[in-house]
N, C-alpha and C positions, 0 to 999 in steps of 0.2 A: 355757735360753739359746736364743734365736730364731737361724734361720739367714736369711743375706740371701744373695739370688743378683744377684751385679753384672753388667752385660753392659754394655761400653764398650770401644770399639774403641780409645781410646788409652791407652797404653800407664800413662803417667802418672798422670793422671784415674784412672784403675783402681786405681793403687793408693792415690794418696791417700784414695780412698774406703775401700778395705779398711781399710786405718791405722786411719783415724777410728771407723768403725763398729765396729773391733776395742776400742780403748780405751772406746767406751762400751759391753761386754760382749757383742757378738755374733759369734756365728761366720759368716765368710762363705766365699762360695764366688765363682767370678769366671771370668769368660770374655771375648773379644776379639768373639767375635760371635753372630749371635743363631742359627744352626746348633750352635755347640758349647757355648753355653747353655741349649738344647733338650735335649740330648744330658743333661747336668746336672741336670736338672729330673726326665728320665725315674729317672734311676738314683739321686739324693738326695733327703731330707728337706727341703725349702724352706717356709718360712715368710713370706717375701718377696720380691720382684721386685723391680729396680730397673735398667732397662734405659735408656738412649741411643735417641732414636728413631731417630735416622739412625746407620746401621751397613752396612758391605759387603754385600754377597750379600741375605739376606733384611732388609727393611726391618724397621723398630719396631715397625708396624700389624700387620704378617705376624704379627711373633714375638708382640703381646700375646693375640693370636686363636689360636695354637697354643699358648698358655701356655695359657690360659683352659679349651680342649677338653682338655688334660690336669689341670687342677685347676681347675673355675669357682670355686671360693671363695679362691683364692690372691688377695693381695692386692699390683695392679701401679701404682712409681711409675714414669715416665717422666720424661727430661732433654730438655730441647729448647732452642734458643736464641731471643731474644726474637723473631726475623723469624717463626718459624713457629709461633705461641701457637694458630693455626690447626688445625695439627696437634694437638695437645698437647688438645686441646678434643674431634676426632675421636675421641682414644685416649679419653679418659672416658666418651667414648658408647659404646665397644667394649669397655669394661669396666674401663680403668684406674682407681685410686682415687682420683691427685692425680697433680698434675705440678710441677717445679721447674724455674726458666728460669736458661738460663747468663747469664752467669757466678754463682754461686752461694756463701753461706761453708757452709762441712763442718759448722758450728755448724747451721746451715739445715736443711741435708740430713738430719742426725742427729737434728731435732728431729720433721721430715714424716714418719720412718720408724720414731721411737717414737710418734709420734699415730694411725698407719696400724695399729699393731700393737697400739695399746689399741684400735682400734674393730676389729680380726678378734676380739681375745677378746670386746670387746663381744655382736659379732654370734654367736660360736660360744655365749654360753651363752645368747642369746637364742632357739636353735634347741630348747630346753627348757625356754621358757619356762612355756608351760601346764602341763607337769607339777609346775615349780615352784611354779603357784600355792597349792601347800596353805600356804606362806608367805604368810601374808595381809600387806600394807604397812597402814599408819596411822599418818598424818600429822594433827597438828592443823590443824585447820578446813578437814580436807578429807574428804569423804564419798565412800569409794570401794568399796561391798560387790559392785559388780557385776563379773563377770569380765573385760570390757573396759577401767574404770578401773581395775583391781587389772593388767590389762597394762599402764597405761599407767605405773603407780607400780613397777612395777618394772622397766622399761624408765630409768624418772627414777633410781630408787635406785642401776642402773649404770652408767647414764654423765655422772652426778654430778660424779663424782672424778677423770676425765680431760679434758683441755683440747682436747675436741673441740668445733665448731662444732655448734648444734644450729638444728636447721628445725620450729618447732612449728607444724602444720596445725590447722584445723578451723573452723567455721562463728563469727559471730560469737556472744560470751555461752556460748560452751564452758570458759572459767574458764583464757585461754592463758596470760594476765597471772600469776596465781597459781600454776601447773606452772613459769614462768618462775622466780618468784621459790624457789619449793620445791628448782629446781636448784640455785639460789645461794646455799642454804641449808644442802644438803646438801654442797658441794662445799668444796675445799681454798681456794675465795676468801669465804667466809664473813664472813671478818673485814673484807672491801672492800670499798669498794662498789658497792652495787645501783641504774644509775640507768637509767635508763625514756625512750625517746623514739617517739612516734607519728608517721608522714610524714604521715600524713593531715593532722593538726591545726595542720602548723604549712607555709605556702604554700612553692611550691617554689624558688621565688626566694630565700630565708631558709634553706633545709634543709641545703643544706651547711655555711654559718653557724654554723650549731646544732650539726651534728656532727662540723666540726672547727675551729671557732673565729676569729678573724680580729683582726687587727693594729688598731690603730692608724691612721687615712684609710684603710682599704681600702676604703671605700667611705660615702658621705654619712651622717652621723650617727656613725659609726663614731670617736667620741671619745677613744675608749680602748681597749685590746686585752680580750677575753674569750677565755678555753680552752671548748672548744668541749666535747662529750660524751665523745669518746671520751676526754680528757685525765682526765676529772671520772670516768670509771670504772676508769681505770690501777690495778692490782690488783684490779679484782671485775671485774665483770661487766655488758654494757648489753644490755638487749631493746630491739631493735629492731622496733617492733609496726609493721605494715603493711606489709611489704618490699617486698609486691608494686608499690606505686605509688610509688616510690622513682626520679625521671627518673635519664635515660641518663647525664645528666652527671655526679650523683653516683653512680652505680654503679661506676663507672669508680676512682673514688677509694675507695669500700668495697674494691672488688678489691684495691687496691694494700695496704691496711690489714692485710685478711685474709694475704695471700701475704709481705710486708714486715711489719708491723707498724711503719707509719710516715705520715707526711703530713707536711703545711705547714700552717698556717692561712693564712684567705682573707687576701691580700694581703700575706703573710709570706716569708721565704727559706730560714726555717731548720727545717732536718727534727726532726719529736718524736718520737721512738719510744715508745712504750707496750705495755703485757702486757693486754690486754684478751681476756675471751670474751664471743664474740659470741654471743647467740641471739636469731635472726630468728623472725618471727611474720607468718602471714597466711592471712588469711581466704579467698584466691585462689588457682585451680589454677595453677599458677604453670608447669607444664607447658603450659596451652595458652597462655598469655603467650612460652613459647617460640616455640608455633607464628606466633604474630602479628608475634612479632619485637619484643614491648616490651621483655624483659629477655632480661640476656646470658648467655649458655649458661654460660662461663669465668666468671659469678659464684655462677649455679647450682648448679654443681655445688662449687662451694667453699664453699657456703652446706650444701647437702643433704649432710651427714657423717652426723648420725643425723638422721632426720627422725622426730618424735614427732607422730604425728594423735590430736586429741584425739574421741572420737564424740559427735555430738549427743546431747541429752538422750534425744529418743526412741529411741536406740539400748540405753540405759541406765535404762529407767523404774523398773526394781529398786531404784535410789537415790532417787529424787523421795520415798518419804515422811524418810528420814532429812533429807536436804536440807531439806526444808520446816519438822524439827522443828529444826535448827540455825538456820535463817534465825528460827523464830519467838522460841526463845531470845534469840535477839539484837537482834531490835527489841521483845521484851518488855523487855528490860532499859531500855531509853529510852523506854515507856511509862510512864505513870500507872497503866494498868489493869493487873491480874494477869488471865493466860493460862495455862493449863493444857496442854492440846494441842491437836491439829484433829480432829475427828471423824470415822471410820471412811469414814462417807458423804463428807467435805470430802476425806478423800486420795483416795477411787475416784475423785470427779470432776478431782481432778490430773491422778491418773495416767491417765482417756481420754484427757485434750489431747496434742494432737499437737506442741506446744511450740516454733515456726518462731524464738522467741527465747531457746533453750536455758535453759541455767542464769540466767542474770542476766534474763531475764522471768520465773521463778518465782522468783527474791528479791523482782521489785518486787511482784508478786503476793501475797506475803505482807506484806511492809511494808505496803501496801495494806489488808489485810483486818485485820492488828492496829491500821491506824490506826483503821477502820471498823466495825470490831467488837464490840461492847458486851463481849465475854468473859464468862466464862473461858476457855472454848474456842472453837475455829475451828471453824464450819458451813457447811454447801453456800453456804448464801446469800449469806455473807463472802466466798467466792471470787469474784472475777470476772475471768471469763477473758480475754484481747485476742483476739478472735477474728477482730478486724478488720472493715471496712465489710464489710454481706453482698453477696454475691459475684450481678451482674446475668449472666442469663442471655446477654446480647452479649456479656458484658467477655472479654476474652482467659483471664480466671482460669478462666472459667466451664469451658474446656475442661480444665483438669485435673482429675483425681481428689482428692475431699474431703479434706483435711488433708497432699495433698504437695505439695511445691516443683516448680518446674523441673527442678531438678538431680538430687533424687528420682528425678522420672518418668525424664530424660533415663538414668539410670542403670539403671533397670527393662528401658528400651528396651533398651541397649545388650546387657544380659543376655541376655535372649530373643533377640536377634538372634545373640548368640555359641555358646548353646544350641543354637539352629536348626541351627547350620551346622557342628555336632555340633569346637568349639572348633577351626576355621580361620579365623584372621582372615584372609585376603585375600578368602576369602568374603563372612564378616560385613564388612566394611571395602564391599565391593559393594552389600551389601543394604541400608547404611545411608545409601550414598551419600557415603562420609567415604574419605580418604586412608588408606592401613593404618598410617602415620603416627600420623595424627590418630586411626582407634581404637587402635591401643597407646596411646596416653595417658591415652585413656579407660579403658582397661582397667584398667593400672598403678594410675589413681583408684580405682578399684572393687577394688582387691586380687585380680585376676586377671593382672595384665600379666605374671608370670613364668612365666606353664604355656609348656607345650611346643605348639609349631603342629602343629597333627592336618593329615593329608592331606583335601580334600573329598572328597567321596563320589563315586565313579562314575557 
C-alpha cells in the first residue's frame, strides 16, 4: 500500500484529498506546510509528494528541491492554479513529475497519483534492467538479439500495461511505427483501436482538422461534420508520428487533451471527452526545439513520461543478418523466384555499411536485390548499397569523417570536450562555445546529462 504525503496549507483541501486517496487504497500522511512536511519526509516512509506550490513560510520550489536532496527518486506532484502554469512548469524542471491545476475533480487527482506511481515502479525495476536481460523478449516480426533492442523490448514489455504517455525517439527508419504498434499490442487497449497520424504529411492548416474533427460550415467545404482522430481512437490508442513539427496552435490543444482528456471540434461548442493514449514519435531533439522556443516546455514534459529511444541500425549491427533473413523471407514470398539465403560474403558487406537509412533502407535493400537477383541466393553483387552522390572534395560533406552524420560528429565533439574538462560542464560549455544550458542538453542526448558536476581543475 503506497504512502502519499499531502502538503496544503488549507485546512479543507487537505482533507478532502486524504479522503479520496484513502478510499482508493492509500495511506497518507499530511501537513499544513512545507517545513512540517519536511519534518515527515525525514522520519516516514513516502512513496509520494503531492504538495501546493504556494504555501506560508517556505515556498513550493524550496520544499520540492529539499524533497528531492532528501530522496532524488521520490516522485513530486505539484497544485497550482491556472494564473501560475508558469510556475508549475519551473517545478518540472526542478524535478517535479506532473502537476494539476485548480480548481481540480479528486477523480483527476487520484487518477495523476496512480499513473505517477505505475511509472516509479516502472522506473525502480528498470534500474535492473541489464541484469534482467538473461530474459530474452521475442516478439513476432521483430528482430531484437542485440542488447540494446532487447532494452528496448523490455522497457516496451513494462510499460505496456499502464496508461502512461510515451515519447518514442530515434532517427528516421528505426522501426518507431512498429515499437508503437507492439505497445498497443501488448497493452490492456488491445481490443481498440490503433489509429496513426503524421503532422508532417498532412499541411498545417488541416492538422487540427484531422486531430479533432470539425462541425458542420466551420469552415468552406466543410459539408458535414467528421470526428476527428482522437475520437476515432477513444479506447486504444493514437501515434502521433512527427510531434516535433506539430505548430503552436495546436499544441496548445494537444495540452489540454493530455491534462483534460477533452476538446471541441473545429467550429463546434460542445466538449467530447475521450480515453485515449497518446504515444508521440519523433525524429527531433526536441530538447533543443525547447531551446529555440518552437515547442512548449508544459507540453514536453507531459509528453516525456517514459521516453523510449530507439538506436540506429549502426548501433545494433549484431541484428542486420537476422533482419535481412526476415526481410528476404518476405519478399521471397511475392517472388516468382525461389531464394535460399544471402551469402556469407553478401551479409559482411551489410554489415560494413554504415546504414544513415537505418532499418527501412536495409529492407529496401533487400527487396531490391530479391527483385534483381537471379537466386537462389543473395550475393555481394545483388547488394547495392545507397551510398549516395560521391562526396566533392568542396562539398561541406567533404569535411566530415567517412560514414558519419553531423549529429554523429557533433556528439564525438561534445564527448571529448566533456572528457577534457575532466566532466565539468561550465567548463566544457566554455570550450565549446555553447550556453551550459545548451550543453546539458547535449549531454542529456548522448546519455551523460545525469552525472554529477566535477569541480575544474586548479
Amino acid at each position: 500500500m503506497a504512502t502519499i504525503l499531502i502538503i496544503e496549507d488549507e485546512a479543507r483541501m487537505r482533507r478532502l484529498i486524504e479522503l479520496n486517496l484513502a478510499e482508493g487504497g492509500f495511506q497518507t500522511l499530511s501537513a499544513p506546510s512545507g517545513e512540517a512536511g519536511l519534518d515527515l519526509l525525514r522520519r516516514e516512509h513516502v512513496d509520494l509528494l503531492l504538495t501546493d506550490l504556494k504555501l506560508p513560510g517556505m515556498g513550493g520550489l524550496e520544499l520540492l528541491q529539499a524533497a528531492k536532496r532528501l530522496q532524488a527518486a521520490l516522485p513530486v506532484i505539484v497544485m497550482t492554479a491556472y494564473g501560475t502554469v508558469e510556475t508549475a512548469v519551473e517545478a518540472m524542471k526542478a524535478g517535479a513529475s506532473d502537476y494539476v491545476l485548480k480548481p481540480f475533480s479528486l477523480a483527476e487527482m487520484r487518477m495523476v497519483v496512480e499513473r505517477e506511481l505505475d511509472v516509479r515502479r516502472l522506473r525502480e525495476e528498470n534500474r535492473s534492467l541489464r541484469e534482467a536481460l538473461g530474459q530474452r523478449y521475442d516478439f513476432p516480426n521483430i528482430v531484437a538479439r542485440s542488447a540494446k533492442m532487447q532494452e528496448v523490448l523490455a522497457l516496451v514489455e513494462r510499460v505496456a500495461s499502464t496508461p502512461s504517455t510515451i515519447l518514442l525517439g530515434g532517427e528516421t527508419g528505426v522501426g518507431k511505427d512498429l515499437i508503437a504498434r507492439l505497445i498497443h499490442q501488448r497493452s490492456t487497449r488491445s481490443a481498440g483501436p490503433f489509429v496513426k497520424i503524421n503532422s508532417t504529411a498532412i499541411p498545417e492548416t488541416l492538422l487540427e482538422s484531422e486531430l479533432f474533427g470539425y462541425e458542420k460550415g466551420a469552415f468552406t467545404g466543410a459539408v458535414a461534420s467528421k470526428p476527428g482522430k482522437f475520437e476515432l481512437a477513444d479506447k486504444g490508442t493514437l501515434l502521433l508520428d512527427e510531434i516535433g513539427d506539430v505548430p503552436a496552435i495546436t499544441q496548445v490543444k494537444l495540452l489540454r487533451v493530455l491534462q483534460e482528456r477533452e476538446f471541441e471540434r473545429l467550429g463546434g461548442t460542445r466538449t467530447i471527452k475521450v480515453d485515449v493514449r497518446l504515444i508521440a514519435a519523433t525524429n527531433r531533439d526536441l530538447r533543443a526545439a525547447l531551446e529555440q522556443g518552437t515547442f512548449r516546455e508544459d507540453l514536453y514534459y507531459r509528453l516525456n513520461v517514459v521516453p523510449i529511444d530507439i538506436p540506429p541500425l549502426r548501433e545494433h549491427k549484431e541484428d542486420i543478418p537476422d533482419l535481412a533473413n526476415l526481410f528476404l523471407a518476405r519478399f521471397a514470398q511475392q517472388s516468382s523466384k525461389t531464394f535460399t539465403a544471402i551469402t556469407p560474403e553478401a551479409l559482411a558487406k551489410l554489415m560494413d555499411f554504415h546504414w544513415p537509412g537505418n532499418v527501412r533502407q536495409l529492407e529496401n535493400i533487400i527487396e531490391r536485390a530479391t527483385a534483381l537477383a537471379p537466386g537462389p541466393a543473395i550475393s555481394p553483387d545483388d547488394i547495392h548499397l545507397d551510398s549516395g552522390r560521391a562526396r566533392s572534395q568542396d562539398s561541406p560533406s567533404a569535411l566530415l569523417p567517412e560514414g558519419k552524420t553531423l549529429d554523429q560528429w557533433e556528439d564525438e565533439i561534445i564527448r571529448e570536450a566533456y572528457r577534457r574538462a575532466n566532466g565539468n560542464k561550465s567548463q566544457a560549455a566554455r570550450a565549446l562555445g555553447l550556453s551550459r544550458n545548451a550543453l546539458r542538453y547535449r549531454l542529456e542526448k548522448i546519455g551523460i546529462g545525469d552525472e554529477p558536476e566535477k569541480d575544474a581543475a586548479d
